[in-house]
C-alpha positions in Angstrom: 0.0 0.0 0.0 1.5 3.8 -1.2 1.9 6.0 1.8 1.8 8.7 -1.0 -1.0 11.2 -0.7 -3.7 11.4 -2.7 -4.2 14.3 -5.3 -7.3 16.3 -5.1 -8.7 14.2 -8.2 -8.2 11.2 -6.3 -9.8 12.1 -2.6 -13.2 10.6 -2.0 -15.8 13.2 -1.5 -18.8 12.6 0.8 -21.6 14.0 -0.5 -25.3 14.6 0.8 -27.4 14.5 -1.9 -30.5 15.5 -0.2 -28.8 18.5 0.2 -27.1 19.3 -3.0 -30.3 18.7 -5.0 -32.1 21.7 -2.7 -29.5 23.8 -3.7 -29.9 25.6 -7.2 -25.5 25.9 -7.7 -25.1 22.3 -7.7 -27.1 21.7 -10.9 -25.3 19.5 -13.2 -22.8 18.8 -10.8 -22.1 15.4 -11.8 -21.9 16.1 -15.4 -18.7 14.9 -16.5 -16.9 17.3 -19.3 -13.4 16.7 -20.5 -10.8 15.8 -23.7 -9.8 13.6 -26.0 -6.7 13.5 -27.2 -5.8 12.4 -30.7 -2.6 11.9 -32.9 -2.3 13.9 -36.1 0.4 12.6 -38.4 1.7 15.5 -41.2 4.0 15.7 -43.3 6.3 19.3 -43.2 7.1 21.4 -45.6 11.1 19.4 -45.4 9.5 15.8 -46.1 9.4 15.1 -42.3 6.4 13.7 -40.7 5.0 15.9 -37.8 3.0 14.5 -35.3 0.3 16.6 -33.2 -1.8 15.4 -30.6 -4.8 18.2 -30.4 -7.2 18.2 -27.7 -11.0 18.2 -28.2 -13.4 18.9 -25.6 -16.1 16.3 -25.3 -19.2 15.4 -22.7 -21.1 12.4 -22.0 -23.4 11.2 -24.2 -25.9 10.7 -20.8 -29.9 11.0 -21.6 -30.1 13.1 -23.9 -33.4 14.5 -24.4 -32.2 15.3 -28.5 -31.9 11.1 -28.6 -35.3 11.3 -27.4 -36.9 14.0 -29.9 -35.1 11.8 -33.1 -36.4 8.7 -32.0 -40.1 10.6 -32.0 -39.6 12.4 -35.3 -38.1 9.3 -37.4 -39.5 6.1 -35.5 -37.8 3.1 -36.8 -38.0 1.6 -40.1 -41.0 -0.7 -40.9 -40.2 -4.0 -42.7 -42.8 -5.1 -45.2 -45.4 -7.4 -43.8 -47.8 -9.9 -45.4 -50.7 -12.4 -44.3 -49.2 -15.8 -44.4 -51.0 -19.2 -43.5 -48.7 -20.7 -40.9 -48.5 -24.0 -38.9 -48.8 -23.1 -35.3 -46.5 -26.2 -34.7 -43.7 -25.5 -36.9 -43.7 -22.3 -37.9 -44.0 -23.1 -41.4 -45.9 -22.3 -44.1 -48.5 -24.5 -45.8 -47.5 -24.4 -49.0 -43.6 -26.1 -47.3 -45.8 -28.9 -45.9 -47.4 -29.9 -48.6 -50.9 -29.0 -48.6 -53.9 -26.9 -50.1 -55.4 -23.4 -49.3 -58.6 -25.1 -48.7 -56.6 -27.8 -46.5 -54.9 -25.6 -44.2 -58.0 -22.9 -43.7 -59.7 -26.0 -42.4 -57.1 -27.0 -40.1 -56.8 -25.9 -36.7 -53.1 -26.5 -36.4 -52.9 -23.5 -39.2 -53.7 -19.5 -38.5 -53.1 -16.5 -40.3 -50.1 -14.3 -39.0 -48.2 -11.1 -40.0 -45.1 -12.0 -41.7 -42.2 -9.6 -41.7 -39.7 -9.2 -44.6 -37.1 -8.2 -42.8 -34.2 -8.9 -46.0 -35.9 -6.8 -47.9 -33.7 -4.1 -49.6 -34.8 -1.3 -49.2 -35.7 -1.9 -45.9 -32.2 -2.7 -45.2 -30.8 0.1 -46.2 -33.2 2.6 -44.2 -32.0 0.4 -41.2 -28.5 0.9 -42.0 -29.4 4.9 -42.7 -30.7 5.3 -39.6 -28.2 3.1 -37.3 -25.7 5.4 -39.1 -27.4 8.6 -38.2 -28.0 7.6 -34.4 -24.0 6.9 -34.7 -23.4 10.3 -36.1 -26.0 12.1 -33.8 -24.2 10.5 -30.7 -20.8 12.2 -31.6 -22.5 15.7 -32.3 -23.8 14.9 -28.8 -20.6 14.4 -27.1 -18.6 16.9 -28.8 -21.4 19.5 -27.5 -22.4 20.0 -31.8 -26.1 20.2 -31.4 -27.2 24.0 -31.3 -25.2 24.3 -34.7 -26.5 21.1 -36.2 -29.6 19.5 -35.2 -31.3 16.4 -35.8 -32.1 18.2 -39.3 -28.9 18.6 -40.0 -26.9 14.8 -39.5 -25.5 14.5 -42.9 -24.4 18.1 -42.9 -22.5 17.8 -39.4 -21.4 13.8 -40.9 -19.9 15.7 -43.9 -18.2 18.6 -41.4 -16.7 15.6 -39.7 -15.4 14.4 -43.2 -14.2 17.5 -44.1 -12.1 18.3 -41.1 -10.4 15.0 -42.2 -11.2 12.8 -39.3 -10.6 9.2 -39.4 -12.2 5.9 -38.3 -9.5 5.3 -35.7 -9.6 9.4 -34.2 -13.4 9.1 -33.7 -12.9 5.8 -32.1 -10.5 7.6 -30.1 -12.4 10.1 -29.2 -15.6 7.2 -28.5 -13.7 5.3 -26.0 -12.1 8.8 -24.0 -15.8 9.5 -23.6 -17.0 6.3 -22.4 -13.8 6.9 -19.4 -15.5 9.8 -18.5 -18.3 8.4 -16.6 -16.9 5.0 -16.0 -14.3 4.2 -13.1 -11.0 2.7 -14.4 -11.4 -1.3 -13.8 -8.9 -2.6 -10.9 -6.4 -5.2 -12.1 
C-alpha cells in the first residue's frame, strides 16, 4: 500500500445528496466534461512527418433528451409485412408442408399471421441509414455539436466531420475517451 498522498482528483468526497439537489449551484454537478486526445500525423514542408496530438473537448453522451426527440420524429423503419398461412407447430408455411389453401383454412393447427420481410432491400438500407445517423448524432452529442447542427442537419454535421479529415481510428478515439468519462478505471 502507497503511503503517498492522494491528489485532489483522487480524494473521496462525501456528498449529501439531499442537500445538493435543494440547492440551485449544484445543478449539473455530476456532469462529467473533458478531452480527448488524438494523434495527427503530417508531413512538413522538409519531407518530415509531424505528429500533433490536439485536444478536443467532449461530454457524455448521458440521456439526452435530443436522442429522445429523433427517435419521435423518425420512429424506426417498418419492414414489409404480409398475411401468411402458418403451422402453429412449426412455424412453417403451408404451402412447405405440402398441402392446399382449402386444406390448411380447415385446419386448426394452421392461423393466419403477419409475416415480416425483414431482407428486404430497401428496408435494409433505411436500417442501415438510420443506425448510421444515431452513430453520427451520438458524436455531435458528445462533442457538444447540437445548437449548430440539429437532428435536421446529420448528414451536414457527418460531412463537417469528413471535411475536417477525421478518421475511423480518431473518432474511435475520441468514442472510448468519452466512455472513461463516466466510468471508473477497472482494478487489475
Amino acid at each position: 500500500m502507497s503511503s503517498k498522498p492522494k491528489t485532489d482528483a483522487q480524494k473521496n468526497a462525501r456528498l449529501n445528496l439531499k442537500e445538493m439537489m435543494k440547492d440551485e449551484s449544484k445543478k449539473g454537478y455530476f456532469r462529467s466534461h473533458g478531452y480527448s486526445v488524438i494523434k495527427v500525423t503530417r508531413i512538413d514542408e522538409n519531407g518530415e512527418m509531424k505528429e500533433e496530438f490536439p485536444e478536443i473537448e467532449i461530454y457524455p453522451l448521458g440521456d439526452h433528451p435530443v436522442l429522445k426527440l429523433y427517435h419521435e420524429k423518425y420512429p424506426a423503419p417498418e419492414a414489409p409485412k404480409t398475411m401468411r398461412l402458418i403451422n402453429k407447430n412449426t412455424g412453417k408455411e403451408f404451402m412447405e408442408e405440402g398441402l392446399t389453401l382449402d386444406q390448411a383454412k380447415n385446419d386448426p393447427n394452421y392461423g393466419w399471421s403477419m409475416v415480416y420481410d425483414k431482407t428486404d432491400s430497401d428496408y435494409l438500407k433505411a436500417v442501415e441509414k438510420r443506425t448510421n445517423d444515431i452513430s453520427i448524432l451520438m458524436i455531435m452529442i458528445c462533442l457538444d455539436m447540437v445548437e449548430e447542427f440539429g437532428i435536421d442537419k446529420i448528414e451536414e454535421f457527418e460531412q463537417a466531420l469528413k471535411d475536417l479529415g477525421f478518421t475511423a481510428n480518431q473518432l474511435n478515439k475520441i468514442a472510448s475517451d468519452i466512455k472513461a468519462l463516466d466510468f471508473l478505471p477497472s482494478k487489475s
